[in-house]
PATOR-461529 format. One record per residue: residue in three letters; x, y, z of N, C-alpha, C in turn; residue number from 1. Coordinates in steps of 0.1 Angstrom, whole numbers, plus 5000, padded with zeros to 4 digits. Atoms other than C-alpha are relative to their C-alpha. Layout:
('ALA',(X,Y,Z),(X,Y,Z),(X,Y,Z),NUM)
...
//
This chain:
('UNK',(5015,5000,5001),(4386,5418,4689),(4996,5000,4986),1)
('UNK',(5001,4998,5009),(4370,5409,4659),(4991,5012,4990),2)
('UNK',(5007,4990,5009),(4355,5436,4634),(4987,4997,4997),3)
('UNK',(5013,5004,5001),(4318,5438,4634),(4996,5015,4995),4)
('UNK',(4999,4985,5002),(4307,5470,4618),(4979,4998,4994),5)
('UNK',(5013,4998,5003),(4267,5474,4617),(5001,5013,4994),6)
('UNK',(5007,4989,5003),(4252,5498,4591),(4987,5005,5006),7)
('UNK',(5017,4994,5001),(4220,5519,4594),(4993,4997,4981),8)
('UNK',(5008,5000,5012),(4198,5514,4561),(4999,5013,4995),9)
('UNK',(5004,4979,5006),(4182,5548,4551),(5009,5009,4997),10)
('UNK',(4993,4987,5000),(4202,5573,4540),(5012,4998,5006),11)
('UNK',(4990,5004,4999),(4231,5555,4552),(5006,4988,4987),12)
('UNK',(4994,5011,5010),(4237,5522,4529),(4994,5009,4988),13)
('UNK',(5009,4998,5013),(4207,5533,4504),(4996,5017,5000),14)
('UNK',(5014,4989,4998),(4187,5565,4495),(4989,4991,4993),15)
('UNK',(5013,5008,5001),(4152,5551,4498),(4993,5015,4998),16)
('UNK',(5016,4988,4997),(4135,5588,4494),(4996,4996,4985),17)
('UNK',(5008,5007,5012),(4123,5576,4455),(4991,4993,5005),18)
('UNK',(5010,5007,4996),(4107,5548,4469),(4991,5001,5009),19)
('UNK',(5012,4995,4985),(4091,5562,4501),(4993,5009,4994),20)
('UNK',(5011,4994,5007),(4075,5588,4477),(4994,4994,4995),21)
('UNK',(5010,5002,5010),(4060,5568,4450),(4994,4989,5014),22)
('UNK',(5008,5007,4993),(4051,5545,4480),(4990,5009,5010),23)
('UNK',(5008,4991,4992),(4032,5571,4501),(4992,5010,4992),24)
('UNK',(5007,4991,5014),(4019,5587,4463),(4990,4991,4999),25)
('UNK',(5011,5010,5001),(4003,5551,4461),(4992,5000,5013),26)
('UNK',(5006,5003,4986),(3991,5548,4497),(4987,5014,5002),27)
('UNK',(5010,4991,5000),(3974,5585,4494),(4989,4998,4984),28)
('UNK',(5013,5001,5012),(3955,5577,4459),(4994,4988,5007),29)
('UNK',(5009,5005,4995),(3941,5547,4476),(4992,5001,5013),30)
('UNK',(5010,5000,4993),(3929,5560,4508),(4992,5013,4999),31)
('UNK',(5008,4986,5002),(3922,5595,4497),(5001,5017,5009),32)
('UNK',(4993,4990,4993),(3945,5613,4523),(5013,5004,4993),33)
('UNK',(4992,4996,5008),(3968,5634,4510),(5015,5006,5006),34)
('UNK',(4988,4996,4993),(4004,5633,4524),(5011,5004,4991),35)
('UNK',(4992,4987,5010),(4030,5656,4510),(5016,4992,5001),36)
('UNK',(4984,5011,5007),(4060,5630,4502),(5010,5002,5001),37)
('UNK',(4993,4991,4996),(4085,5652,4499),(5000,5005,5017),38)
('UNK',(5005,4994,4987),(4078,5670,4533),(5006,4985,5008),39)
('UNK',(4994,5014,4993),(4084,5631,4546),(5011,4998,4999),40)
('UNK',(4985,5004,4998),(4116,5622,4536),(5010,5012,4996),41)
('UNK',(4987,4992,4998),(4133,5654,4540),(5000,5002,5015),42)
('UNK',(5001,5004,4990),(4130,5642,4575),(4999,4990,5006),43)
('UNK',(5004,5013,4997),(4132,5606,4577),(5010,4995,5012),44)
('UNK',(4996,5008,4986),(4140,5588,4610),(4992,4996,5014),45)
('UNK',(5009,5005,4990),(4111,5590,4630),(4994,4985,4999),46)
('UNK',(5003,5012,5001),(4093,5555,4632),(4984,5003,4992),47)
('UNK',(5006,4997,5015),(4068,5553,4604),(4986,5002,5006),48)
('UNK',(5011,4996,4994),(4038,5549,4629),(5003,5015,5006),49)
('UNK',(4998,4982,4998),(4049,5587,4640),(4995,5007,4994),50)
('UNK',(4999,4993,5008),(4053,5600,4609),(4990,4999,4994),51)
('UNK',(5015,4997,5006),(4018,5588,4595),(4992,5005,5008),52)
('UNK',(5013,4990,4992),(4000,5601,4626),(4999,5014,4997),53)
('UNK',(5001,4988,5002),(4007,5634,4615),(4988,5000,4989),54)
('UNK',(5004,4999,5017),(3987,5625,4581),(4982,4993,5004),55)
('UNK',(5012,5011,4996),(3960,5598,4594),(4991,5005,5016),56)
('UNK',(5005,5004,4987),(3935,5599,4625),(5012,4987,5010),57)
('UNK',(4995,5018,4994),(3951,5574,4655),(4995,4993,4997),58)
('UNK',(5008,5019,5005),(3922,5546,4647),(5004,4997,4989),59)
('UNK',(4998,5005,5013),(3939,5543,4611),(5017,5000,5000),60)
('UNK',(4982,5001,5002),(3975,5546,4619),(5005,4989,4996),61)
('UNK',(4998,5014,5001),(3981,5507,4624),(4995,4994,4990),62)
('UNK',(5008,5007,5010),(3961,5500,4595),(5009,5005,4989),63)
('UNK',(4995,4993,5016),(3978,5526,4568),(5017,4990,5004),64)
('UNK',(4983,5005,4997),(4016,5514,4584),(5000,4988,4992),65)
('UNK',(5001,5018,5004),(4007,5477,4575),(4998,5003,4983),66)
('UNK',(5005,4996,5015),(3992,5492,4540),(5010,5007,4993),67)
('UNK',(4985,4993,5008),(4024,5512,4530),(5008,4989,5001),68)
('UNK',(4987,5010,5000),(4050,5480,4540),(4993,4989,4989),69)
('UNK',(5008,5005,5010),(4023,5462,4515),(5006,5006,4989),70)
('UNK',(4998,4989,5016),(4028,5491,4490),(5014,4997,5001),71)
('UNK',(4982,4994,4999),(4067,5495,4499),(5003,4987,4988),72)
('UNK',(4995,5012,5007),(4075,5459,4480),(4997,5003,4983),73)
('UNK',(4998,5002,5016),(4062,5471,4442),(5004,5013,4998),74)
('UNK',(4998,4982,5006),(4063,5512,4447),(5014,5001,5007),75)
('UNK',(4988,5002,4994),(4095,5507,4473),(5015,5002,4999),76)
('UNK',(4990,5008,5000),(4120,5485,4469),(5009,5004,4985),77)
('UNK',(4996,4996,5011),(4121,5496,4432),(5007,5012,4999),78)
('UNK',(4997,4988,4997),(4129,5530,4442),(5011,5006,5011),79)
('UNK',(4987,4998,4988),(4161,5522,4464),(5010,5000,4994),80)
('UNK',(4988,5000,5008),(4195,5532,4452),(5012,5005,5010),81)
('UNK',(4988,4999,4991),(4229,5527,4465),(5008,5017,5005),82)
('UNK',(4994,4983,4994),(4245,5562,4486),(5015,4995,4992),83)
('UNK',(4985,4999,5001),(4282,5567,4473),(5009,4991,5008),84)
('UNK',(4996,5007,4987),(4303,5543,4491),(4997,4989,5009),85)
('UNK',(5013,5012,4993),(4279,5519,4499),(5009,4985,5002),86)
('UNK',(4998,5014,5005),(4294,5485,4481),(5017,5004,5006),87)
('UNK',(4982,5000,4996),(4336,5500,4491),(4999,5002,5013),88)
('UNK',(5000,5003,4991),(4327,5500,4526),(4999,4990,5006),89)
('UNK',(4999,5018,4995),(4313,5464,4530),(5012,4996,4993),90)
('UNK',(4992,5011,5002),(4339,5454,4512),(5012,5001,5003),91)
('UNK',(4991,4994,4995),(4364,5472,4531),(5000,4992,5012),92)
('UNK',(5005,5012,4987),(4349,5450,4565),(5009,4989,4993),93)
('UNK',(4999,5016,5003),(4350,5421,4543),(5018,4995,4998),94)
('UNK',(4988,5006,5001),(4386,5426,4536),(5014,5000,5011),95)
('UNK',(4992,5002,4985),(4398,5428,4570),(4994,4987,5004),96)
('UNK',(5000,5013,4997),(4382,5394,4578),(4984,5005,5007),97)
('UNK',(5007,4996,4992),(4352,5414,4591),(4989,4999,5000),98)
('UNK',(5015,5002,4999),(4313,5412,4598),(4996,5009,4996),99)
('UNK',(5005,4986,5000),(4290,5438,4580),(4986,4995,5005),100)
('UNK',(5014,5002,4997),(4256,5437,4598),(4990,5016,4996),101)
('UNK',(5007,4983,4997),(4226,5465,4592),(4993,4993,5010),102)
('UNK',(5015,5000,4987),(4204,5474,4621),(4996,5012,4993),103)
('UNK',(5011,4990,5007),(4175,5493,4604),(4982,5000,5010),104)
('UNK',(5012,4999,4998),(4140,5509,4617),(4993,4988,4988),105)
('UNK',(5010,5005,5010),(4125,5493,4584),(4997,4984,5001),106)
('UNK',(5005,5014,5002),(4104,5464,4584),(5006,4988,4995),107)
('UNK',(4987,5011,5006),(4131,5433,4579),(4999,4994,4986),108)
('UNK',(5004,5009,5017),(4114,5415,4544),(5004,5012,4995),109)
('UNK',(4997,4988,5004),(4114,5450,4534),(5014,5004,5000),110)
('UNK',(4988,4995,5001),(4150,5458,4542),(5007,4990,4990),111)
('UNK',(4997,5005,5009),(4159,5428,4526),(4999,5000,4989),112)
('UNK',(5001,5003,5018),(4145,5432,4491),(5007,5016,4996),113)
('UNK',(4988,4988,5002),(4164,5463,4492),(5011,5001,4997),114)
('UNK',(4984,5001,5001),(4197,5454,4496),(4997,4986,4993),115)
('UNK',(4998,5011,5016),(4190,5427,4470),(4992,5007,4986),116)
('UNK',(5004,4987,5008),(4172,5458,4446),(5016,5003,4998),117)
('UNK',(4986,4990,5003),(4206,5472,4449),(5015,4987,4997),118)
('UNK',(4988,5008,5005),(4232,5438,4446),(5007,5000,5014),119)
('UNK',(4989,4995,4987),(4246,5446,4485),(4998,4990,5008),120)
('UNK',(4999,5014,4989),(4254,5414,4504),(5008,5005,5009),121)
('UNK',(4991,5003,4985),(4258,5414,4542),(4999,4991,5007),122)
('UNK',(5000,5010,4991),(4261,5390,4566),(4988,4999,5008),123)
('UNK',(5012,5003,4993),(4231,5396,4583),(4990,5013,4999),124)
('UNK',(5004,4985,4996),(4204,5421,4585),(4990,4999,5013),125)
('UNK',(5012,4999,4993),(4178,5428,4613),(4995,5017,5001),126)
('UNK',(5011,4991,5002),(4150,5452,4610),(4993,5004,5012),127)
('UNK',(5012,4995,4987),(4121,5469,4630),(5010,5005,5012),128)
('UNK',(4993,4995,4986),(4150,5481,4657),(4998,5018,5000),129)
('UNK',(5010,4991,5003),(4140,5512,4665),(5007,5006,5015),130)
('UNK',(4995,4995,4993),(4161,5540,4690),(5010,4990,5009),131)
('UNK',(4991,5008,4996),(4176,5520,4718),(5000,4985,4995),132)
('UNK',(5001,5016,5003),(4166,5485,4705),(5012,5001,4990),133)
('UNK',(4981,4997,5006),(4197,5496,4678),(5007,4995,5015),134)
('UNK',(4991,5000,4988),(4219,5496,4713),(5004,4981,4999),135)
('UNK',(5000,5012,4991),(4207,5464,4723),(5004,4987,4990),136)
('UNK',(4998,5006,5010),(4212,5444,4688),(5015,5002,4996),137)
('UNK',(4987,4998,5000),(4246,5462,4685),(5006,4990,5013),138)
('UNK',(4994,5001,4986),(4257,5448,4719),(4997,4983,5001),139)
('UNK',(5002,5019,4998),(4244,5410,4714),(5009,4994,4986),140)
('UNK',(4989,5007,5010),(4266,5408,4683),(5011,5008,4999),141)
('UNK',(4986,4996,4995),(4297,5422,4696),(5002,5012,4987),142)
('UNK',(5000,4992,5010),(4298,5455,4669),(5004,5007,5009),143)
('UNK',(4987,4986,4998),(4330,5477,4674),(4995,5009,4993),144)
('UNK',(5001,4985,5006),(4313,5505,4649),(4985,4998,4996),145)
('UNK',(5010,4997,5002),(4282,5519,4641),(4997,5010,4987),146)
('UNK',(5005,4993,5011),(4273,5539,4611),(4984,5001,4995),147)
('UNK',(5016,4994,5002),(4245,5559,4609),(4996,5018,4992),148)
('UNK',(5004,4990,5005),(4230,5591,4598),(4992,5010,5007),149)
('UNK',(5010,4991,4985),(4209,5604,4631),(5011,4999,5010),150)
('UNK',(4995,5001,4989),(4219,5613,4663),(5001,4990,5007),151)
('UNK',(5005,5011,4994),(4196,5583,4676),(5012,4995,4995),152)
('UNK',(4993,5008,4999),(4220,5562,4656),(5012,4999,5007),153)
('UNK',(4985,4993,4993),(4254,5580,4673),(4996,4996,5014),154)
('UNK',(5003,5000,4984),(4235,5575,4707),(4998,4985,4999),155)
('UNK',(5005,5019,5003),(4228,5535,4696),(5010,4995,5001),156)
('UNK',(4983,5004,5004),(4266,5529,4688),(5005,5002,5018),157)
('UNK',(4991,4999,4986),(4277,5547,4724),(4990,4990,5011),158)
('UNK',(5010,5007,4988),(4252,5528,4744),(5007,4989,4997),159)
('UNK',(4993,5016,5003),(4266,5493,4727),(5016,5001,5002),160)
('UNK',(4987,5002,5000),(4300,5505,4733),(5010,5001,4987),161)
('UNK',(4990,4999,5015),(4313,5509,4697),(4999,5015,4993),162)
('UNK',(4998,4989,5007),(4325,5534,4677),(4987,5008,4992),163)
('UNK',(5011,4995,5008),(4299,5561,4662),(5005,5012,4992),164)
('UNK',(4994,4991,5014),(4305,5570,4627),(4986,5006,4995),165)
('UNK',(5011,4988,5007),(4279,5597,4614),(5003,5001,4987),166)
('UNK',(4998,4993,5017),(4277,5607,4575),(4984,5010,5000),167)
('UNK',(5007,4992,4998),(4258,5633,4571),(4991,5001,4981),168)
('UNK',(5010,4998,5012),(4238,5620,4538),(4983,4998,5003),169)
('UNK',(5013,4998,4998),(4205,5621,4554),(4991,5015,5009),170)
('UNK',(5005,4984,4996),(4182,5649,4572),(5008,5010,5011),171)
('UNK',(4989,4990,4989),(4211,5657,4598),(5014,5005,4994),172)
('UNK',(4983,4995,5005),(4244,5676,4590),(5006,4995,5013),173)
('UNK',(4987,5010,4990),(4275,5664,4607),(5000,5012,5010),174)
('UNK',(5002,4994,4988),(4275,5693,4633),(4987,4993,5008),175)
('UNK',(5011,5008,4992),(4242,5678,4646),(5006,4983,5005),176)
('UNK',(5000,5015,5000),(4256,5644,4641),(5015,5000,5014),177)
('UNK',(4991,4996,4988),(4285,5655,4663),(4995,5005,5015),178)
('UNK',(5009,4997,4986),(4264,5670,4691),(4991,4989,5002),179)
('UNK',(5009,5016,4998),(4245,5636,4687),(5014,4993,5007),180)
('UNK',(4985,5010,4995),(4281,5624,4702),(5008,4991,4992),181)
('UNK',(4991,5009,5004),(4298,5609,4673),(5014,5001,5003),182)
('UNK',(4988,5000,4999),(4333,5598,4671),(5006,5010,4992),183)
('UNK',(4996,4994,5013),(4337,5611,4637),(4987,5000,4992),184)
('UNK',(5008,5000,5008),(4318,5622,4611),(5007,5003,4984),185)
('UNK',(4994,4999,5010),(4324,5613,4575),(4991,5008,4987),186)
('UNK',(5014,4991,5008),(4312,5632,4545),(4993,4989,4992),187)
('UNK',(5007,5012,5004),(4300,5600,4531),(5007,4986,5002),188)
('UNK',(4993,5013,4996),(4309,5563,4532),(5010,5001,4987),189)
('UNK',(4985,4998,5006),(4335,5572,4506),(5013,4996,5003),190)
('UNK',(4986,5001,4992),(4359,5578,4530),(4998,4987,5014),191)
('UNK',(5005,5006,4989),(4348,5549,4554),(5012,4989,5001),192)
('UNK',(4988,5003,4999),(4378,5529,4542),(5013,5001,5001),193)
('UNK',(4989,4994,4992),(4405,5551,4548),(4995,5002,5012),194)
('UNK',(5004,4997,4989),(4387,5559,4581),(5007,4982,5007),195)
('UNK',(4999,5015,4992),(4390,5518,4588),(5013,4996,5000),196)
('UNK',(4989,5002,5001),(4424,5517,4573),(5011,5007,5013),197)
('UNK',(4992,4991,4990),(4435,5544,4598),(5003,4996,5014),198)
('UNK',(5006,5008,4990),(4422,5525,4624),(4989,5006,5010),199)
('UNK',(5010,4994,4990),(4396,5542,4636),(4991,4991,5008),200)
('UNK',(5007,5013,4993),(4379,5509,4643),(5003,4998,5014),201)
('UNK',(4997,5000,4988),(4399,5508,4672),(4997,5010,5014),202)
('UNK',(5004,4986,4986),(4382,5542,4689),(5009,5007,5002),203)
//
């Protein structure tokens, strides 16, 4: 079978919490609501229309969401930096003959100027997926592993049938990420190439 190994974005490939502040620091000085930044990305994985209803009326949700992925591209993208392990994992895929794909909640243009902010070439990315639609994108491009940072993602991976590797560099610790059903949980993508070496690819 050949090796397909989808990332998650957030707090898996990248930390984006820099840029999700100064972009939700710009988004509150222009509408004049005042969302607590911090407070947001020590929690990030809900879907972004969620996480602004807490902050916004519903009649402005769809309006501010559209108005932050606006903002995200100058206040953003600049404010994304590679996690530990980031670049020795794709290239750990790449040196088995293998596919690295991300499936990310984040708006796709958006994900992309990200992983070109940072220098990180994959084979493909798709965006906007969002709980099971991960599953379903995993499962139409044959991906043996998952790597994520939520439970959602651990529960995305076993629905498509592939391996679910957890790291526990975003708002969940690896006991969570394990009661979320992963395979394994690494302490970061450090170890992602001894994990691939070992063969954990194979489940």
């Amino acid at each position: 079978m050949a090796l397909v190994v989808g990332f998650d974005l957030d707090m898996t490939l990248v930390d984006s919490r820099p840029g999700i502040v100064a972009t939700l620091d710009a988004l509150s000085a222009e509408t004049g609501v005042v969302v607590d930044a911090h407070l947001v990305v020590s929690r990030l994985g809900p879907k972004l229309e969620d996480e602004l209803a807490n902050w916004y009326p519903a009649d402005r949700v769809a309006e501010v969401c559209d108005r932050f992925r606006e903002l995200y591209v100058d206040h953003g993208v600049p404010g994304t930096f590679p996690l530990p392990g980031a670049f020795d994992a794709v290239a750990a895929v790449a040196a088995r003959g293998g596919r690295s794909i991300v499936i990310t909640a984040k708006y796709e243009p958006n994900a992309r100027k990200c992983l070109d902010q940072i220098g990180l070439g994959v084979d493909e990315v798709f965006g906007w997926r969002q709980g099971s639609a991960k599953g379903v994108t995993l499962s139409h491009e044959g991906a043996t592993v998952y790597v994520g940072d939520t439970p959602a993602d651990m529960a995305a991976a076993r629905a498509a049938g592939a391996a679910a590797v957890g790291v526990p560099t975003g708002p969940h610790s690896a006991a969570e990420l394990l009661e979320g059903d992963a395979d394994v949980v690494l302490a970061s993508l450090e170890e992602f190439r001894t994990w691939l070496d070992d063969g954990g690819a194979r489940g």
